[in-house]
LOTI-86274 format. One record per residue: residue number from 1; residue in three letters; chain; x negated, y negated, z of N, C-alpha, C in turn. Coordinates in steps of 0.1 Angstrom, whole numbers, plus 5000, padded with zeros to 4 digits. Last residue first. Layout:
  seq  type  mol  n.c1  n.c2  n.c3  ca.c1  ca.c2  ca.c3  c.c1  c.c2  c.c3
  NUM   Ala    A     X     Y     Z      X      Y      Z     X     Y     Z
...
end
This chain:
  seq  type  mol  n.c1  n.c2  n.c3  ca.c1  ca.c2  ca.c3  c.c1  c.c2  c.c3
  117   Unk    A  5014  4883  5187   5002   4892   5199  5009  4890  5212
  116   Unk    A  5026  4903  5159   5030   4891   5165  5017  4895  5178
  115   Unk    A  5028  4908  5124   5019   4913   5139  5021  4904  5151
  114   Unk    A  5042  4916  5097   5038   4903   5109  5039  4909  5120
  113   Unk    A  5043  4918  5063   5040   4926   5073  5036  4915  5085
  112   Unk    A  5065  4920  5035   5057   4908   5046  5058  4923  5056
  111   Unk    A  5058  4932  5001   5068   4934   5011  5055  4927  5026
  110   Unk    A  5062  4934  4966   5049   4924   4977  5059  4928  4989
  109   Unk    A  5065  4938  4943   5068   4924   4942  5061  4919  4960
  108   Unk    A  5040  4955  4930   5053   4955   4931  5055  4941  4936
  107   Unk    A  5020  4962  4896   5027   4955   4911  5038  4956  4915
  106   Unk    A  4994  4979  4875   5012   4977   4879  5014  4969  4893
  105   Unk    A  4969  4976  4859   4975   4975   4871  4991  4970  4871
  104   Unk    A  4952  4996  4829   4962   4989   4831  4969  4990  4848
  103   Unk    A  4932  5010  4819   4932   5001   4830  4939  4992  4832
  102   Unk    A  4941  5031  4802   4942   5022   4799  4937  5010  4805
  101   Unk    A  4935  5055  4819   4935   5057   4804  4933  5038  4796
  100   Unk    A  4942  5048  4846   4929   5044   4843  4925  5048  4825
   99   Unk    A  4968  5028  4858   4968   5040   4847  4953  5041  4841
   98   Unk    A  4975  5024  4887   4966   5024   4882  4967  5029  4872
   97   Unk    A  4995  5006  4914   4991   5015   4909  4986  5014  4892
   96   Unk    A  5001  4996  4946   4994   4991   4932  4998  5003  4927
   95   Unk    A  5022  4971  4966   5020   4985   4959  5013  4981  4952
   94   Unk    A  5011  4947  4987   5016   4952   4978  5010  4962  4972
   93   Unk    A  5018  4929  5021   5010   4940   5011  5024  4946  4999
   92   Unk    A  5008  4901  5031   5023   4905   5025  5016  4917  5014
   91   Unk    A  5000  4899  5068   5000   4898   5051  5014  4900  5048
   90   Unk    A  4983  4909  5101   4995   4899   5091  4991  4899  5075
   89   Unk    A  4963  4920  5109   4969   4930   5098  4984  4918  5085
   88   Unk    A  4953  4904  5127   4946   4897   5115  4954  4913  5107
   87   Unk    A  4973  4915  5152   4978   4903   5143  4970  4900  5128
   86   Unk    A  4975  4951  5143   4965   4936   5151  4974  4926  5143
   85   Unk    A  4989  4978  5153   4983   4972   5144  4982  4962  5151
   84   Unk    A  4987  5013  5154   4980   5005   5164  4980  4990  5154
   83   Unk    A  4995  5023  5117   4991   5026   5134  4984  5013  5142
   82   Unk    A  5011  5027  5090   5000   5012   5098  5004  5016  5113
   81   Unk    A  5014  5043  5066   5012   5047   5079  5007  5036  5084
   80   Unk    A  5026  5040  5036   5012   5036   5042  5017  5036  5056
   79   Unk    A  5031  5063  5004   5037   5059   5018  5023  5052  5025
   78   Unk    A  5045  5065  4973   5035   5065   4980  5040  5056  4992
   77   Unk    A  5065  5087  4952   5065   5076   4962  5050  5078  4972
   76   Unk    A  5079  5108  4937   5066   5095   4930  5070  5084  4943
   75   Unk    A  5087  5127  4950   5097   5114   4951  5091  5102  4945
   74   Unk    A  5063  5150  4943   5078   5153   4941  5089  5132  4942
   73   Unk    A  5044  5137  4955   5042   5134   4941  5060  5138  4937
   72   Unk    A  5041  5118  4979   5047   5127   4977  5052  5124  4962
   71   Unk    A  5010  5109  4996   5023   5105   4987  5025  5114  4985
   70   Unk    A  4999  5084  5021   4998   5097   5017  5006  5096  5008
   69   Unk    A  4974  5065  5045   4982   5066   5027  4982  5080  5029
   68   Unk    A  4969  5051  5075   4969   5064   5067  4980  5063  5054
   67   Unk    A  4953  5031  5100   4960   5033   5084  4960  5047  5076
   66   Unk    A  4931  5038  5117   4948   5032   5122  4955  5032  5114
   65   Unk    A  4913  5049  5106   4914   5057   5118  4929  5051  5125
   64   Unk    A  4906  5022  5087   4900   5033   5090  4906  5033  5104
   63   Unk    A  4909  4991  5084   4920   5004   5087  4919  5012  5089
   62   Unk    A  4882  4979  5077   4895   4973   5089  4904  4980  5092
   61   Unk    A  4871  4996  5056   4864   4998   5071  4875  4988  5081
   60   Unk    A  4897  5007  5032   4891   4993   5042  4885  4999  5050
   59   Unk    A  4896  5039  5021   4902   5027   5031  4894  5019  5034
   58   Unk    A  4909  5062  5001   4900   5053   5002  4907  5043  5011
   57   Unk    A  4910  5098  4989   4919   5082   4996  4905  5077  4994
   56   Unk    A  4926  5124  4970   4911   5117   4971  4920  5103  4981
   55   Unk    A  4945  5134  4958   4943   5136   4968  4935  5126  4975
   54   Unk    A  4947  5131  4928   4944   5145   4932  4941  5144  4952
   53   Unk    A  4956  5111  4921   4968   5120   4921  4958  5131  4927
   52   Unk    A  4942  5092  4950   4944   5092   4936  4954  5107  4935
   51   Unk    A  4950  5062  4972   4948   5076   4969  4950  5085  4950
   50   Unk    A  4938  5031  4994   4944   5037   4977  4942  5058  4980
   49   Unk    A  4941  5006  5012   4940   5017   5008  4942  5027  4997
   48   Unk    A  4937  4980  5009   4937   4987   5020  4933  4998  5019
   47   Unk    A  4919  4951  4989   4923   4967   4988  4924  4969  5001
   46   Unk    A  4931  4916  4991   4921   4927   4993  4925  4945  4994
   45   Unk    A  4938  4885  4980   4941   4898   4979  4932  4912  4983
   44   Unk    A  4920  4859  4998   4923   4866   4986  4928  4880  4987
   43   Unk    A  4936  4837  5019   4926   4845   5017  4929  4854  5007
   42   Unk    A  4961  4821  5030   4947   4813   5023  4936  4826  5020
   41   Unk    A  4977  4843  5039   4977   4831   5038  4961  4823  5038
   40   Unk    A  4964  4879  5029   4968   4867   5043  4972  4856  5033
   39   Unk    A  4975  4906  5013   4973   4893   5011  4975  4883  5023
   38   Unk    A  4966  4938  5002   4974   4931   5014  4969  4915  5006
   37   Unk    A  4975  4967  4986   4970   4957   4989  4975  4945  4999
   36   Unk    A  4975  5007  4982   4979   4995   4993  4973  4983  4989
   35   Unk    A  4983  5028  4955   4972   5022   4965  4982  5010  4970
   34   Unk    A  4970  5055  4930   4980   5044   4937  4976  5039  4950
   33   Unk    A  4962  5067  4899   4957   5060   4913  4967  5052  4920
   32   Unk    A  4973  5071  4877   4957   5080   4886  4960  5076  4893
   31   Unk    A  5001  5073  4855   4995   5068   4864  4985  5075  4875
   30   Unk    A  5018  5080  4834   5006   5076   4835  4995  5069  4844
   29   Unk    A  5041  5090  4845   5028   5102   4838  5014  5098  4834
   28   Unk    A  5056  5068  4849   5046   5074   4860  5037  5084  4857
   27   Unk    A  5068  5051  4834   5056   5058   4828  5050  5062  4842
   26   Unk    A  5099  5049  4858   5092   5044   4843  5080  5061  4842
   25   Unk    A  5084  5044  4890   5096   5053   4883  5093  5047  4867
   24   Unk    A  5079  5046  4926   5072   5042   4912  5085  5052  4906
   23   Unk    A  5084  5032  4958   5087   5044   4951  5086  5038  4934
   22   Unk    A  5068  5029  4990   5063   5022   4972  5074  5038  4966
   21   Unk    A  5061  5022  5025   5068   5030   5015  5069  5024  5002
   20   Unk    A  5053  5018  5056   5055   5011   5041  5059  5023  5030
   19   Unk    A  5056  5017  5083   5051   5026   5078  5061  5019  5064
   18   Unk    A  5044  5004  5121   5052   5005   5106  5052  5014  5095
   17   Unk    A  5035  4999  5150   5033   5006   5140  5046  5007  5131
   16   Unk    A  5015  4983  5177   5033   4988   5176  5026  4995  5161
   15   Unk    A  5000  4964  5185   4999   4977   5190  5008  4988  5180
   14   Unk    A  5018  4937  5183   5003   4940   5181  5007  4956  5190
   13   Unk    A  5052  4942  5174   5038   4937   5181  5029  4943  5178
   12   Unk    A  5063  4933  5141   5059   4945   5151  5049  4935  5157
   11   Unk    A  5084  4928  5115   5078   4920   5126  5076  4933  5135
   10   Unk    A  5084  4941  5078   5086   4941   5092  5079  4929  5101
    9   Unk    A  5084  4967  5054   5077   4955   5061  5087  4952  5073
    8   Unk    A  5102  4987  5038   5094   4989   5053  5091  4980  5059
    7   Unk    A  5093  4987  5006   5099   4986   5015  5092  4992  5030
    6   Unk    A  5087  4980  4965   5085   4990   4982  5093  4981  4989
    5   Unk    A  5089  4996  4936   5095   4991   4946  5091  4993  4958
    4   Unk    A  5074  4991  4903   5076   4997   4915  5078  4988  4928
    3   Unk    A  5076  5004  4870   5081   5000   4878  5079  5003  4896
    2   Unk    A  5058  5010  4843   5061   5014   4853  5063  5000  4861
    1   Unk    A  5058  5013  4807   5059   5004   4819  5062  5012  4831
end
C-alpha cells in the first residue's frame, strides 16, 4: 500500500501562485508515475500533470508554461508549482500515483485550490 499526503492548497488571486506538495510513504518502490489531478464542481476529474521516476512530465495544454511538477526522489515527495493562476484553476487537486507493474492508482485525500478574480 502506499500512502499519500498533500498540502499547500489555498485562496490566491488570479495572477498570484501556490505550490502543492504530495509526500508518498508505504510501497513507494512501487511506484512509476506520480502526478497532479484536479476536480471543479460539476466536472470530471482531469490530469494536470504527471512525472515519471525517470524524469519524463506531462501537462494539460491549460498549464503548460504556468504549472511545473517536479519531485525529489530523496523526500518521495512530489511538488506542483501553480504560476500566474486563473479562476477556471479553481478545484480540489489530488496526488496520484501509479504502480504500472500492477496498474494499480493510489489517492490522496484531495487539497482545495481557489482563484478568486
Amino acid at each position: 500500500q502506499v500512502q499519500l499526503v498533500e498540502s499547500g492548497g489555498g485562496l490566491v488571486q488570479a495572477g498570484g501562485s501556490l505550490r502543492l506538495s504530495c509526500a508518498a510513504s508505504g510501497s513507494i518502490f512501487s511506484i512509476n508515475v506520480m502526478g497532479w489531478y484536479r476536480q471543479a464542481p460539476g466536472k470530471q476529474r482531469e490530469l494536470v500533470a504527471r512525472i515519471t521516476n525517470g524524469g519524463s512530465t506531462v501537462y494539460a495544454d491549460s498549464v503548460k508554461g504556468r504549472f511545473t511538477i517536479s519531485r525529489d526522489n530523496g523526500k518521495n515527495t512530489v511538488y506542483l508549482q501553480m504560476n500566474t493562476l486563473k479562476p477556471e484553476d479553481t478545484a480540489v487537486y489530488y496526488c496520484n500515483a501509479i504502480a504500472l507493474a500492477t496498474m494499480k492508482h493510489y489517492w490522496g485525500q484531495g487539497t482545495q485550490v481557489t482563484v478568486s478574480s
